[in-house]
KOLZANU-755078 format. One record per atom (N, C-alpha, C): y, x, z; residue number from 0; atom name. Coordinates in Angstrom, 2 decimals, padded with zeros to 5 digits. Each point is the difference from the previous one (the first is absolute). Layout:
KOLZANU-755078
+---------+---------+---------+-----+----+
!       v !       u !       w !   k !  a !
+---------+---------+---------+-----+----+
!       Y !       X !       Z ! NUM ! CA !
...
+---------+---------+---------+-----+----+
END
This chain:
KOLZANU-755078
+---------+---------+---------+-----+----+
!       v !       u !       w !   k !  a !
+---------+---------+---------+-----+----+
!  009.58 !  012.90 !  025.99 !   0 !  N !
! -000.45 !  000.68 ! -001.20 !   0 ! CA !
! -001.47 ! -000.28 ! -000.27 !   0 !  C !
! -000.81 !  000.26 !  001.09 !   1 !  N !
! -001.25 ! -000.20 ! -000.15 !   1 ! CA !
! -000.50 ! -002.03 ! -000.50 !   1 !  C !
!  001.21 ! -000.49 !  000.39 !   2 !  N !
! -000.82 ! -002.08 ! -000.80 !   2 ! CA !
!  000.74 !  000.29 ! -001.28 !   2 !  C !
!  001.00 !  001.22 ! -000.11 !   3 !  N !
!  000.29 ! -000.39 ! -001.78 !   3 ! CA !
! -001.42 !  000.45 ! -001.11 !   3 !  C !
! -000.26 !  000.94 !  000.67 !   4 !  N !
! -001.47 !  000.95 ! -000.72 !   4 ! CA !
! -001.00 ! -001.11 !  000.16 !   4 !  C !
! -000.19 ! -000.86 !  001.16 !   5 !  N !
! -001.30 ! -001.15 ! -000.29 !   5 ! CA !
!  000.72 ! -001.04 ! -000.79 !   5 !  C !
!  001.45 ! -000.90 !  000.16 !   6 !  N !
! -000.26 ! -000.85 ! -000.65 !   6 ! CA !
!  000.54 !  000.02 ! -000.92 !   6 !  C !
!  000.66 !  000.91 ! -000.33 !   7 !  N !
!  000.65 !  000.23 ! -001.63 !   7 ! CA !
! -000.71 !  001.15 ! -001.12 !   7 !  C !
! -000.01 !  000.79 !  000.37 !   8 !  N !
! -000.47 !  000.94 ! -000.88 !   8 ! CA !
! -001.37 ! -000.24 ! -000.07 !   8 !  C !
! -001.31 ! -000.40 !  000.41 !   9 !  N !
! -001.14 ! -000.25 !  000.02 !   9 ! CA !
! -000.38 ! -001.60 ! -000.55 !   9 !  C !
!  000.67 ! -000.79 !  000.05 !  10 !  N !
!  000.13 ! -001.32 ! -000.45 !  10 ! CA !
!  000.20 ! -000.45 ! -001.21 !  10 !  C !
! -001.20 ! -000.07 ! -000.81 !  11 !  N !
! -000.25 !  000.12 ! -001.16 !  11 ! CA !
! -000.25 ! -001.22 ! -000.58 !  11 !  C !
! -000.07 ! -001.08 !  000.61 !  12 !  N !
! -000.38 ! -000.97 ! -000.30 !  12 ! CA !
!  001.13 ! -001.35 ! -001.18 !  12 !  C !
! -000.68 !  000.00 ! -000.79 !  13 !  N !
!  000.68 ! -000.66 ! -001.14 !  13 ! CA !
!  000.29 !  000.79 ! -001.21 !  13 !  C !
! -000.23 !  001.39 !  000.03 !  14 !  N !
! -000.19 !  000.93 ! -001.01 !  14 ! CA !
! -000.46 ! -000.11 ! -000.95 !  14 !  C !
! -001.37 !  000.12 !  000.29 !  15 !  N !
! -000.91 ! -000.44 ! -001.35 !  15 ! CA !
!  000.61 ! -001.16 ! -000.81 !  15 !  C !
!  000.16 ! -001.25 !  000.78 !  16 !  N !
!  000.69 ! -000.83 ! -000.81 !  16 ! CA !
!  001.17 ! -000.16 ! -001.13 !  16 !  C !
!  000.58 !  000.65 !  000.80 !  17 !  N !
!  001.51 !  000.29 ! -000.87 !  17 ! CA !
! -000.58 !  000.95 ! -001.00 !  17 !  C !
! -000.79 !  000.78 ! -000.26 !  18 !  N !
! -000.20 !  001.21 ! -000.78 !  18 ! CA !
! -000.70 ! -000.54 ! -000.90 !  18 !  C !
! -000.98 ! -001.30 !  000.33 !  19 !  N !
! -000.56 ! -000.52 ! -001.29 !  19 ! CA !
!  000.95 ! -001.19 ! -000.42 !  19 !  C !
!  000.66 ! -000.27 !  000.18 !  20 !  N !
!  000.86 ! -000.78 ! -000.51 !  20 ! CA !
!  000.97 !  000.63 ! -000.76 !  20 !  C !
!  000.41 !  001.07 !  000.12 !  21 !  N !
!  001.02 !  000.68 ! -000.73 !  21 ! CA !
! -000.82 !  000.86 ! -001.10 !  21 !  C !
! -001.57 ! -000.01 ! -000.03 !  22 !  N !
! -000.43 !  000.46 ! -001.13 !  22 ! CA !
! -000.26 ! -001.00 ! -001.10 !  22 !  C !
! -000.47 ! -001.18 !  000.56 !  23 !  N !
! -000.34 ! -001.11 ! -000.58 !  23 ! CA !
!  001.54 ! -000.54 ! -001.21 !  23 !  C !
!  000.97 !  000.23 !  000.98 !  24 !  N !
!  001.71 ! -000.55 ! -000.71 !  24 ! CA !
! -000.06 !  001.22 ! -000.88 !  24 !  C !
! -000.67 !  001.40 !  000.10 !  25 !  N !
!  000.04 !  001.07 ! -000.97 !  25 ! CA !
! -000.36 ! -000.40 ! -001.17 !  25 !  C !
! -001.34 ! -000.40 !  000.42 !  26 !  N !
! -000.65 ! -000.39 ! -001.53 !  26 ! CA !
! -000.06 ! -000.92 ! -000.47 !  26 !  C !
!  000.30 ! -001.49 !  000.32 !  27 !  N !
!  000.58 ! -001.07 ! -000.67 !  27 ! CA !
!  001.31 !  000.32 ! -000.68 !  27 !  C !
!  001.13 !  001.16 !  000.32 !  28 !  N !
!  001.03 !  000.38 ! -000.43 !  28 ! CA !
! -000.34 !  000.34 ! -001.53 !  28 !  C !
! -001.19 !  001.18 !  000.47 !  29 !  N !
! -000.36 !  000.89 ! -001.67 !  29 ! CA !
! -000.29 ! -000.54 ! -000.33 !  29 !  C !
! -001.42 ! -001.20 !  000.01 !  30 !  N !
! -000.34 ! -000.86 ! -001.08 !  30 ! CA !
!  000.80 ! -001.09 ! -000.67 !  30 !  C !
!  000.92 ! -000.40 !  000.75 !  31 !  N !
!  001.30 ! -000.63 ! -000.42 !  31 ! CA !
!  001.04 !  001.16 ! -001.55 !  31 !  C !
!  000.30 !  000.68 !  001.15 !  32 !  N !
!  000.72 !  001.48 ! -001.17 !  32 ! CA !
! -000.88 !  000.09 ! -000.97 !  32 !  C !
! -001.02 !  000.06 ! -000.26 !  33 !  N !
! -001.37 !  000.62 ! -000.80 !  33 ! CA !
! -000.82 ! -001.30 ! -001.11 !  33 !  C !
!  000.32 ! -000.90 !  000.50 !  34 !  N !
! -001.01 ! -001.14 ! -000.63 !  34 ! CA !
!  000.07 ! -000.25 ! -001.28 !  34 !  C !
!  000.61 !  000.35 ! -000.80 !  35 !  N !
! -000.09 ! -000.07 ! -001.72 !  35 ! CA !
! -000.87 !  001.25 ! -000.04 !  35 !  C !
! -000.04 !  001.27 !  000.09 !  36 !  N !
! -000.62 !  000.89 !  000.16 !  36 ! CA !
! -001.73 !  000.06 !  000.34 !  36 !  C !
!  000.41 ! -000.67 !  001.08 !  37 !  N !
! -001.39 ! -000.17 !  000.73 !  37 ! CA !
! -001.02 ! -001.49 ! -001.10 !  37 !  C !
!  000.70 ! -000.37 ! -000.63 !  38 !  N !
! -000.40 ! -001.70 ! -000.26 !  38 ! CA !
! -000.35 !  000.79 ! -001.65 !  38 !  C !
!  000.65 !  001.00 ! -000.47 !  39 !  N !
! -000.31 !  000.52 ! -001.61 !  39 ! CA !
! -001.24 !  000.83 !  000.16 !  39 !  C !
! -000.46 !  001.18 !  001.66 !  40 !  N !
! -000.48 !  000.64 ! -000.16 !  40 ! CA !
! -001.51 ! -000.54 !  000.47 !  40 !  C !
! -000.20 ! -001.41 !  000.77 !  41 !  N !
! -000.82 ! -000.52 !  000.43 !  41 ! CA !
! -001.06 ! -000.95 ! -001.89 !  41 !  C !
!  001.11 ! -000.30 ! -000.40 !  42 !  N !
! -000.26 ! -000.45 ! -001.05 !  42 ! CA !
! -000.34 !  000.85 ! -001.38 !  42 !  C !
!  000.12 !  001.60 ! -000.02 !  43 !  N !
! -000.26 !  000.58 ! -000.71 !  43 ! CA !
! -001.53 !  000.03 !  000.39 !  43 !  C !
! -000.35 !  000.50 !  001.44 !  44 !  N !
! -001.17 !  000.40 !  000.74 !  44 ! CA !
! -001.34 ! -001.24 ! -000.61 !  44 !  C !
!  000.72 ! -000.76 !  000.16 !  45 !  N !
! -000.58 ! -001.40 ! -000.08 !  45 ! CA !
! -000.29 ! -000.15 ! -001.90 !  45 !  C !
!  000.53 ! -000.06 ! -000.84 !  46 !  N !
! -000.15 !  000.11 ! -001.10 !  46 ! CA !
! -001.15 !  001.66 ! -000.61 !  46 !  C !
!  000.35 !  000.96 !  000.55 !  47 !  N !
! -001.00 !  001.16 ! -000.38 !  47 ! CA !
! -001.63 ! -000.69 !  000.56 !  47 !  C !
!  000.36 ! -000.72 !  001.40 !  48 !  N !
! -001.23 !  000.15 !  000.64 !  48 ! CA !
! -000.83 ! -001.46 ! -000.77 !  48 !  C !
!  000.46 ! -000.82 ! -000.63 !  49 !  N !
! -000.52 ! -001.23 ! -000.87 !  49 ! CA !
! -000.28 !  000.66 ! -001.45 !  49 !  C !
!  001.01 !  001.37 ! -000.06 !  50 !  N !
! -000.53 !  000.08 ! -001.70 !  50 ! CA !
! -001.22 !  000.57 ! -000.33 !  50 !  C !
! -000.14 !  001.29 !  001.75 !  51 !  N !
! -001.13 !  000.87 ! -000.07 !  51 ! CA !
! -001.39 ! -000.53 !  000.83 !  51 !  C !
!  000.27 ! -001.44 !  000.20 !  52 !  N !
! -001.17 ! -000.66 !  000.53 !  52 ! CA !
! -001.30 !  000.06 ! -000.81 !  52 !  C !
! -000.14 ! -000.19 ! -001.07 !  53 !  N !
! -000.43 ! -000.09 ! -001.18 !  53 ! CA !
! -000.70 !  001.43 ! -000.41 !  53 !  C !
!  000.15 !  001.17 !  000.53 !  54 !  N !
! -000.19 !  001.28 ! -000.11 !  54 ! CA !
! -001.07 !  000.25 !  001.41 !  54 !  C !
! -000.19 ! -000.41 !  000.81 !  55 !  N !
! -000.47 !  000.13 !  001.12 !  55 ! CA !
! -001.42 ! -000.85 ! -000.36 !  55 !  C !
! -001.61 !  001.06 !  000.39 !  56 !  N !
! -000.99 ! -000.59 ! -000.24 !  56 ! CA !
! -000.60 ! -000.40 !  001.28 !  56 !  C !
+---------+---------+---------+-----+----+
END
């Protein structure tokens, strides 16, 4: 009982990894799902911020 508690339950190693990898496949997912969205609202941002350039002393 006592080598399952050291080498299993305490053995953490490769964690982090897997956890950023499965966030990373998260958000390439949404921006995939999202990208007309994201591509209209980047381009609105982008058009206010060229029209009100001109306003800024």
């Amino acid at each position: 009982m006592n080598w399952i508690k050291e080498n299993v339950v305490r053995d953490e190693s490769g964690m982090g990894v897997v956890e950023i990898i499965l966030i990373i496949v998260v958000l390439i997912s949404l921006v995939l799902i999202f990208q007309e969205q994201i591509e209209a609202l980047v381009a609105t941002i982008f058009e206010k911020m060229v029209g009100n350039a001109g306003k800024v002393h």
